[in-house]
C-alpha positions as CSV (number, residue, x, y, z in Angstrom):
1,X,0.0,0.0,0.0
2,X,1.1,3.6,-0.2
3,X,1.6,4.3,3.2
4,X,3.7,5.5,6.1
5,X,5.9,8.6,5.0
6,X,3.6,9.9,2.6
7,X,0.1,8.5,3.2
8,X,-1.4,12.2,3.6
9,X,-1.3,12.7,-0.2
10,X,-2.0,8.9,-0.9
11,X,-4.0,7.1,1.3
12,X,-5.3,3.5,0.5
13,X,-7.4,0.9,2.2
14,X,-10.1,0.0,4.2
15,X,-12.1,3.6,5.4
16,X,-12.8,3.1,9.2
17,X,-14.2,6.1,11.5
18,X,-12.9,8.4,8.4
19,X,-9.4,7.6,8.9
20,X,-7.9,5.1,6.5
21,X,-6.2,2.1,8.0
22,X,-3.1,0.9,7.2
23,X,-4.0,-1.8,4.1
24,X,-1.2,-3.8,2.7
25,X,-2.3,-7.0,5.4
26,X,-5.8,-7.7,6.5
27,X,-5.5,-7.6,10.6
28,X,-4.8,-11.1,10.3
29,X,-1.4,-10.5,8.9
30,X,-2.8,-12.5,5.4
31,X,-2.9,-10.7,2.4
32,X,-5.9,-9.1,1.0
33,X,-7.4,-11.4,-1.7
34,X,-7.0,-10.4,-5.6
35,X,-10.4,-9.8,-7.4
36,X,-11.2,-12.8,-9.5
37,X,-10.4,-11.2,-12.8
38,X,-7.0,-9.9,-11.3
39,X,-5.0,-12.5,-13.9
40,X,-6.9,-11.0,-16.7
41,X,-4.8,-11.5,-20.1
42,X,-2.3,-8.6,-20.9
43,X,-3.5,-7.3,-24.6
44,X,-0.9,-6.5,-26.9
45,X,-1.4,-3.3,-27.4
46,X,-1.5,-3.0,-23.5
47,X,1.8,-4.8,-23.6
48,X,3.3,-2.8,-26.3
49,X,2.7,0.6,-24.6
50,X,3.7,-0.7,-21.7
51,X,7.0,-1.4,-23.2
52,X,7.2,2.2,-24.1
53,X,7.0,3.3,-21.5
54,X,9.8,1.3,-20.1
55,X,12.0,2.4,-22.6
56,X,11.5,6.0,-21.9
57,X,11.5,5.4,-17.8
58,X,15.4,3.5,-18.8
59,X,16.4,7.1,-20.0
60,X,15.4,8.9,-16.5
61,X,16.5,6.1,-14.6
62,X,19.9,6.4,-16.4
63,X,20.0,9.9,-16.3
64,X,19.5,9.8,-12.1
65,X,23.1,7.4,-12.1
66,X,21.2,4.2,-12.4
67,X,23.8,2.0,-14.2
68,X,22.6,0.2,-17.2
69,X,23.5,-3.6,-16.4
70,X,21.6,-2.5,-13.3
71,X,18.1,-1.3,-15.1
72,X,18.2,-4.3,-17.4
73,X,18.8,-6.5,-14.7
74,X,15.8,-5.7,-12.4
75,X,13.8,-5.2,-15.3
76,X,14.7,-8.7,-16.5
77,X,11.3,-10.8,-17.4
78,X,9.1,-7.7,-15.8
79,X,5.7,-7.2,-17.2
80,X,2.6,-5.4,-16.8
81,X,0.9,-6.8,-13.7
82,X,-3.1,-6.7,-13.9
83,X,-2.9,-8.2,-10.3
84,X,-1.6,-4.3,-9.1
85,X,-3.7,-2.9,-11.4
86,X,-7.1,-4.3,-10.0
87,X,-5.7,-3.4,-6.7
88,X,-4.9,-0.4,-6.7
89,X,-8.1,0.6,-8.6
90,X,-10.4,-1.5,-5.8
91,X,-12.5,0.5,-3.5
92,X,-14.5,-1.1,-1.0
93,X,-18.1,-0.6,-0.1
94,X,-18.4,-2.2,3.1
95,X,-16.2,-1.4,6.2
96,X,-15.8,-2.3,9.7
97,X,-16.4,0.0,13.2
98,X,-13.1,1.3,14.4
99,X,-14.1,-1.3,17.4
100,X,-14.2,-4.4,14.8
101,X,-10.7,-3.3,13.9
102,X,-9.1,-3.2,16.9
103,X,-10.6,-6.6,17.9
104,X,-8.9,-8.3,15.1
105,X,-5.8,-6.1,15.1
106,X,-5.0,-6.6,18.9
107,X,-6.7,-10.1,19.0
108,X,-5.4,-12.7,21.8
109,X,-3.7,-14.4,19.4
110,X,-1.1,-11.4,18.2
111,X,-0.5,-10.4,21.9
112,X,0.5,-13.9,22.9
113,X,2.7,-13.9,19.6
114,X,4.1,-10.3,20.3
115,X,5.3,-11.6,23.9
116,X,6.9,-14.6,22.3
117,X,8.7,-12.6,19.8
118,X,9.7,-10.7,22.8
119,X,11.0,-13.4,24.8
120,X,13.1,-14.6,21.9
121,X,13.9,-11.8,20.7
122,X,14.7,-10.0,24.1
123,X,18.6,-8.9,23.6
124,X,17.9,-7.9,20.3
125,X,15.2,-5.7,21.6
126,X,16.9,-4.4,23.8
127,X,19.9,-3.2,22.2
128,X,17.6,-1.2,19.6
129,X,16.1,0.2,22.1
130,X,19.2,1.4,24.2
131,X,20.1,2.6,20.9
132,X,17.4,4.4,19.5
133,X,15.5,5.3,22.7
134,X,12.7,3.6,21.7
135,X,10.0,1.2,23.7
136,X,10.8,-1.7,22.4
137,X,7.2,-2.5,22.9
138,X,5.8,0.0,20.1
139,X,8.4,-1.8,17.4
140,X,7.0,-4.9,18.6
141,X,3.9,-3.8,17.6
142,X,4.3,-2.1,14.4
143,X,6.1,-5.3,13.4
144,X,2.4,-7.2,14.7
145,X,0.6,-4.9,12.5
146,X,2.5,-4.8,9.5
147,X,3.1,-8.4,8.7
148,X,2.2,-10.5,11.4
149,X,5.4,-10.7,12.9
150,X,7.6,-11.1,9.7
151,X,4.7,-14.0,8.8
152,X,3.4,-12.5,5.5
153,X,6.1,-9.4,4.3
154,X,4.7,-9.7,0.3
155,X,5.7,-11.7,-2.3
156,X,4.8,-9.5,-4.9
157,X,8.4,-8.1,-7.1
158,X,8.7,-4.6,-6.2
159,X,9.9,-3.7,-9.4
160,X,7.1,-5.1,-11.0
161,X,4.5,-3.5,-8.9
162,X,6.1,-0.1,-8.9
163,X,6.3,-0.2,-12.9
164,X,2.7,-1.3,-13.4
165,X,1.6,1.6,-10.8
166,X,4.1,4.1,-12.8
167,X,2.8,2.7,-16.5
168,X,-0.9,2.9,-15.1
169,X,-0.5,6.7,-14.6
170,X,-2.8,7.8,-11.6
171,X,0.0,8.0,-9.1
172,X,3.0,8.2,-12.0
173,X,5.5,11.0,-10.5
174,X,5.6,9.3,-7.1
175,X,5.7,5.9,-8.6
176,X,8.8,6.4,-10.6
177,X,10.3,8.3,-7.9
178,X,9.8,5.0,-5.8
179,X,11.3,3.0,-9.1
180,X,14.5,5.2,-9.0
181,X,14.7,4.8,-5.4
182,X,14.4,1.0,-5.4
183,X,17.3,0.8,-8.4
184,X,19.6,2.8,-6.2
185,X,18.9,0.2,-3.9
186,X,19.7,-2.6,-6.2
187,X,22.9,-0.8,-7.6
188,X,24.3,-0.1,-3.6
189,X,24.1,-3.9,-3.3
190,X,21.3,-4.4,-0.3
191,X,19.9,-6.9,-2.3
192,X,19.2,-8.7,-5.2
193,X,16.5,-8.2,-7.5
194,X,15.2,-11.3,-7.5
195,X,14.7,-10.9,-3.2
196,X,13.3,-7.2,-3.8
197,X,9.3,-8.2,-3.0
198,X,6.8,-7.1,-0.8
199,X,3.5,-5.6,-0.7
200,X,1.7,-4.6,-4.3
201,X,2.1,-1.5,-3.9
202,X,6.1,-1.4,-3.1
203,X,6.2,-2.1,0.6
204,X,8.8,-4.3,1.6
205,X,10.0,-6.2,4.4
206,X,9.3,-6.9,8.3
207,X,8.0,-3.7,8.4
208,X,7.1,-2.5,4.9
209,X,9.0,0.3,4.2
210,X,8.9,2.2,0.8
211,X,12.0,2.4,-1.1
212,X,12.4,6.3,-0.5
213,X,11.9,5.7,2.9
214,X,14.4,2.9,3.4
215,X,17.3,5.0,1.5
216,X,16.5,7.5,4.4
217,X,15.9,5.3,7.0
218,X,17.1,1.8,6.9
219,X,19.6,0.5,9.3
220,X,22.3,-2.2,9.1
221,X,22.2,-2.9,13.2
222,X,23.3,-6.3,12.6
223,X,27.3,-4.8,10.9
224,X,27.0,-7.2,7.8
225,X,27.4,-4.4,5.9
226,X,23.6,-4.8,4.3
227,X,20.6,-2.8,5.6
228,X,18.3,-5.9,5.3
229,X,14.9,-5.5,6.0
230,X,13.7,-9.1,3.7
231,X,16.3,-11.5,6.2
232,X,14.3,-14.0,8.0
233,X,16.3,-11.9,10.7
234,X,14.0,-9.5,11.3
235,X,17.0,-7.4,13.5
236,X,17.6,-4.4,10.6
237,X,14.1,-3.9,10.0
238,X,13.2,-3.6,13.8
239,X,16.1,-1.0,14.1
240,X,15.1,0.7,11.1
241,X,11.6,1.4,12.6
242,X,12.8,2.3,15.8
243,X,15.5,4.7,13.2
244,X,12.2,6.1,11.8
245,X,10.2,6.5,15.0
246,X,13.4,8.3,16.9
247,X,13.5,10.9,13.6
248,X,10.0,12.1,14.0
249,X,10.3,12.3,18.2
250,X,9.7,9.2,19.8
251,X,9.8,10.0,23.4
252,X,10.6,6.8,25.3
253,X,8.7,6.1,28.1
254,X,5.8,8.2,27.4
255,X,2.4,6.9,26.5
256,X,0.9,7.4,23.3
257,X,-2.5,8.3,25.0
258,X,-4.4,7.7,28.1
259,X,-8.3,6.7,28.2
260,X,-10.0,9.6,30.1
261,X,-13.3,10.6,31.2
262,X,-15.0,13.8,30.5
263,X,-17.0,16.2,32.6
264,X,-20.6,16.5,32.3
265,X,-21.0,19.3,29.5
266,X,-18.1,19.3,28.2
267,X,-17.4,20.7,24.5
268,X,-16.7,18.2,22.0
269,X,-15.9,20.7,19.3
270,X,-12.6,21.1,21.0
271,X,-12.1,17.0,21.0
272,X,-9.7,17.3,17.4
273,X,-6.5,16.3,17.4
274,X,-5.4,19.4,15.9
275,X,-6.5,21.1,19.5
276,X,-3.1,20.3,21.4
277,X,-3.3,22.2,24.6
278,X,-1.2,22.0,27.3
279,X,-2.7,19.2,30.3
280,X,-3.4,21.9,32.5
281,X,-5.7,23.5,30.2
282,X,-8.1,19.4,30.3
283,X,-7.3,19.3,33.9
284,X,-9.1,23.0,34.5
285,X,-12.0,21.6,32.5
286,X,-12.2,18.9,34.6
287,X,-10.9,15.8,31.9
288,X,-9.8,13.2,34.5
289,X,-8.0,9.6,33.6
290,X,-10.8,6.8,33.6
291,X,-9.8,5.9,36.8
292,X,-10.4,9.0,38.2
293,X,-6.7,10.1,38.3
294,X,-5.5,13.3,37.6
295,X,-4.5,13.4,34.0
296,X,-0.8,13.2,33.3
297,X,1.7,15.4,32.0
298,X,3.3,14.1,28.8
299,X,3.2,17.6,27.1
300,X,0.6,18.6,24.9
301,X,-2.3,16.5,24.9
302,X,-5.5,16.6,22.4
303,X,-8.8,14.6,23.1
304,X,-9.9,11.7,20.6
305,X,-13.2,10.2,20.6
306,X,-12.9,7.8,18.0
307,X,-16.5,6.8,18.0
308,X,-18.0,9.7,18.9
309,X,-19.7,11.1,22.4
310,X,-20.7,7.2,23.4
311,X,-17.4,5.1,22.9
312,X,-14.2,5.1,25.3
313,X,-12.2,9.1,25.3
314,X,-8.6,9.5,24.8
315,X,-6.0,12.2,26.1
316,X,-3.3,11.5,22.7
317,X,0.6,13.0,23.3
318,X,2.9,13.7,20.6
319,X,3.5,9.9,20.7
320,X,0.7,9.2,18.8
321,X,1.6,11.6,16.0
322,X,4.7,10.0,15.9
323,X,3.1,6.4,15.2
324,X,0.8,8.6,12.4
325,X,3.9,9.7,10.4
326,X,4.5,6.1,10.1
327,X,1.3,5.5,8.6
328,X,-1.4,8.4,8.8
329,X,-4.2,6.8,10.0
330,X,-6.1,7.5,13.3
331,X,-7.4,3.4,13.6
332,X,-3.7,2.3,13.2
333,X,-2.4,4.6,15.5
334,X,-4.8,3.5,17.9
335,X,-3.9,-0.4,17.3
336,X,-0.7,0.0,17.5
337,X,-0.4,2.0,20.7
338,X,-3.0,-0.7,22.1
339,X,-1.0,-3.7,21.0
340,X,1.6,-2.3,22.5
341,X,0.1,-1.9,25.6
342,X,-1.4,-4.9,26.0
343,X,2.0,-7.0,24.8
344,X,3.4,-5.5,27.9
345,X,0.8,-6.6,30.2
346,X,-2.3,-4.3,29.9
347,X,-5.9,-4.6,29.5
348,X,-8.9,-3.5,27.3
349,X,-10.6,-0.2,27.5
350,X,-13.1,0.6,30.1
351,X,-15.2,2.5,28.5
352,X,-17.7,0.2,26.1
353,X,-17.6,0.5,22.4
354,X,-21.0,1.7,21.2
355,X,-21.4,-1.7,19.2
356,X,-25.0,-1.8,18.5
357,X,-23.4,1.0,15.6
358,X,-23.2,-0.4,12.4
359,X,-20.6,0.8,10.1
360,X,-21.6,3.5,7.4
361,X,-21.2,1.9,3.8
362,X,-18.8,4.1,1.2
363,X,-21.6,4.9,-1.2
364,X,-23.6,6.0,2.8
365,X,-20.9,8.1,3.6
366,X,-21.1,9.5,0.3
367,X,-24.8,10.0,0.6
368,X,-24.2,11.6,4.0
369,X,-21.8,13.9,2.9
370,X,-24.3,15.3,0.0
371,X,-27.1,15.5,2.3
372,X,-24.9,18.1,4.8
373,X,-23.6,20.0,2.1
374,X,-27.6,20.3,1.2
375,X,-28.9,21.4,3.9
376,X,-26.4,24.5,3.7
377,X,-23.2,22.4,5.8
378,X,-20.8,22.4,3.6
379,X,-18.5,19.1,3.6
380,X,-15.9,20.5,-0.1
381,X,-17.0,17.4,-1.8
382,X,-18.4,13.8,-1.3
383,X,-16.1,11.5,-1.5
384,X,-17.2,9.0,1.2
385,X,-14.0,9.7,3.4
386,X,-14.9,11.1,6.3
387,X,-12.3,13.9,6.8
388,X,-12.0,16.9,8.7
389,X,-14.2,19.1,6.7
390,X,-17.1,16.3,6.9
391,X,-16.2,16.3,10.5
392,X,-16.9,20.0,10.8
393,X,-19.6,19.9,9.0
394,X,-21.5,17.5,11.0
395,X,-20.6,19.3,14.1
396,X,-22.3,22.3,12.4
397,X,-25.4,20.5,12.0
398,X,-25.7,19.0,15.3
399,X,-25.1,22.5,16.5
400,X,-27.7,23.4,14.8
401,X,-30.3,21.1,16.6
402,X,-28.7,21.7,19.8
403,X,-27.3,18.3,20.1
404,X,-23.7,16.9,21.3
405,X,-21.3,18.0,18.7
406,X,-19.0,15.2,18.1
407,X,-19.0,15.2,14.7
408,X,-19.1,11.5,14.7
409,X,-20.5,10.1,11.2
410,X,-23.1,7.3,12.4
411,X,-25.9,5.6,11.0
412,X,-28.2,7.0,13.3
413,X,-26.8,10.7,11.9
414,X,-27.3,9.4,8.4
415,X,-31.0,8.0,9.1
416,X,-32.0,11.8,10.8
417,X,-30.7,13.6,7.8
418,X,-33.1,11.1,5.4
């Protein structure tokens, strides 16, 4: 998927609580399934423009530094790929409640893994995070969410993914770019053509980084000499993520949120996670931890109520921004900082998920979005992703009716509107 790094401008996948989830594994850690027509034949004119565009993308590669044996040689045997193509075109209908999600995505089954990778992986661990100042928990996790623990890392040739995505021509700058990238990988020596596979989309390894993002980022903890992230040795791409997480501020030791409860009346039109304030500001107003606690101090804190005024409340610290730039989606910050959690010995939420919710369809979000912006609350397009300016514009209509602002797109909200 095109994710982590860059997902602002390209987000992919499954649509849950208008955030996109991180989509190159199901929660599972198995890869998605390819639509049934995704081995449709290649025609030959498909093929031949294909190859035209190959030949002209040889003349930028070449004119970047990409040495010639070293074009022809990862380009050896590649073709268009209809499999990528269907993929990246796909666009479910149906999604699941942030709740469903985080079920499957910190299930029994990946803690208990997660603490067994911990046990044997436990001076590993913790030289990364000596290093890097890093829980080792939170690359545990990323790890767990990404591929299962190393069990499904793609088997899909990046260069042939990456080439069908830059020949299709909807994404074709940043594909290429992510083309030239992976050649300079090829022609530094990291690895062979032939082992460069991962996700359909370019992902690769233990922890599915882009090739941009490796040059940047990827580590060679182990001294071979090779920053390899696609080892059955899972040690450079752990320390690569923990690389990543320590660039963008990973404060060690700090939470990445805290579940809270909020005082009677309170304003939910300041719950965004754009509205940092300092914890003083949520203590004054009364926001306490769900335990009755005073809320802690990690710096800046913004509230998150991920499914609206009657699901479990969240104080989120600049950890959880952190664990966004790694993929920029609210749900997989969420599961991640929860796996974590609960890998090193912690529970569930209090607070019960409204579950009696069903999830919002795309083409419903759509139509939700279309009935706002009709009734004079303005959502800048309908798209069916429920962004920020949706979110506004719900708030704006609930305010209108004098009800909780939470801006939460629900089912219930879609059937008033009708």
């Amino acid at each position: 998927m095109f994710k982590r790094h860059y997902i602002s401008a390209l987000v992919l996948g499954t649509i849950l609580s208008g955030c996109a989830s991180q989509a190159n594994t199901a929660p599972s850690g198995k890869a998605p399934p390819a639509p049934a027509n995704a081995t449709a034949t290649i025609t030959p004119a498909e093929l031949a423009d294909f190859n035209a565009w190959r030949t002209g993308f040889r003349a930028k590669a070449l004119a970047r530094g990409i040495k010639p044996a070293v074009f022809d040689r990862a380009f050896k045997d590649v073709t268009l790929s209809q499999q990528v193509i269907k993929l990246d075109g796909s666009q479910a209908e149906f999604t699941r409640q942030i709740w469903d999600y985080l079920d499957t995505a910190t299930s029994t089954t990946r803690v208990n893994t997660g603490r067994e990778k911990a046990r044997a992986l436990a001076s590993t661990l913790q030289a990364i995070e000596a290093r890097y100042q890093v829980d080792a928990k939170v690359i545990l996790s990323v790890w767990g969410m990404e591929t299962n623990y190393g069990s499904y890392r793609g088997n899909i040739s990046t260069i042939a993914g990456l080439a069908t995505l830059a020949f299709e021509g909807r994404r074709r700058e940043f594909a290429e770019n992510q083309l030239i990238a992976a050649l300079q990988i090829l022609q530094a020596g990291d690895i062979t053509p032939e082992r460069m596979r991962g996700s359909w989309a370019g992902a690769m390894g233990h922890t599915q980084f882009m090739p941009t993002s490796y040059l940047e980022y990827a580590q060679d903890f182990t001294g071979d000499g090779k920053r390899d992230i696609w080892s059955d040795d899972p040690t450079d791409a752990l320390a690569s993520t923990a690389a990543y997480l320590k660039r963008f501020g990973w404060q060690q030791g700090a939470p990445w949120g805290v579940e809270v409860t909020l005082p009677k009346g309170f304003d939910y039109a300041s719950a965004d996670q754009g509205n940092r304030q300092p914890v003083s500001v949520w203590r004054a107003q009364g926001v306490t931890t769900v335990t009755g606690q005073p809320l802690p101090d990690f710096g800046e804190a913004a509230i998150l109520v991920p499914a609206g005024a009657h699901g479990p409340v969240f104080a989120i610290f600049n950890n959880f921004r952190v664990i966004r730039r790694y993929n920029n989606a609210t749900s997989y910050a969420m599961a991640v900082g929860h796996l974590a959690d609960k890998i090193a010995g912690g529970g569930e939420f209090v607070a019960k998920w409204p579950r009696n919710e069903r999830a919002l369809s795309r083409s419903e979000k759509i139509e939700l979005q279309r009935k706002l912006t009709a009734k004079g609350f303005d959502t800048q397009g309908a798209d069916g992703v429920i962004g920020p300016n949706t979110i506004n514009a719900i708030r704006g209509y609930q305010q209108s009716l004098n009800q909780v602002a939470d801006g939460y797109a629900s089912a219930s909200l879609l059937e008033q509107l009708r």
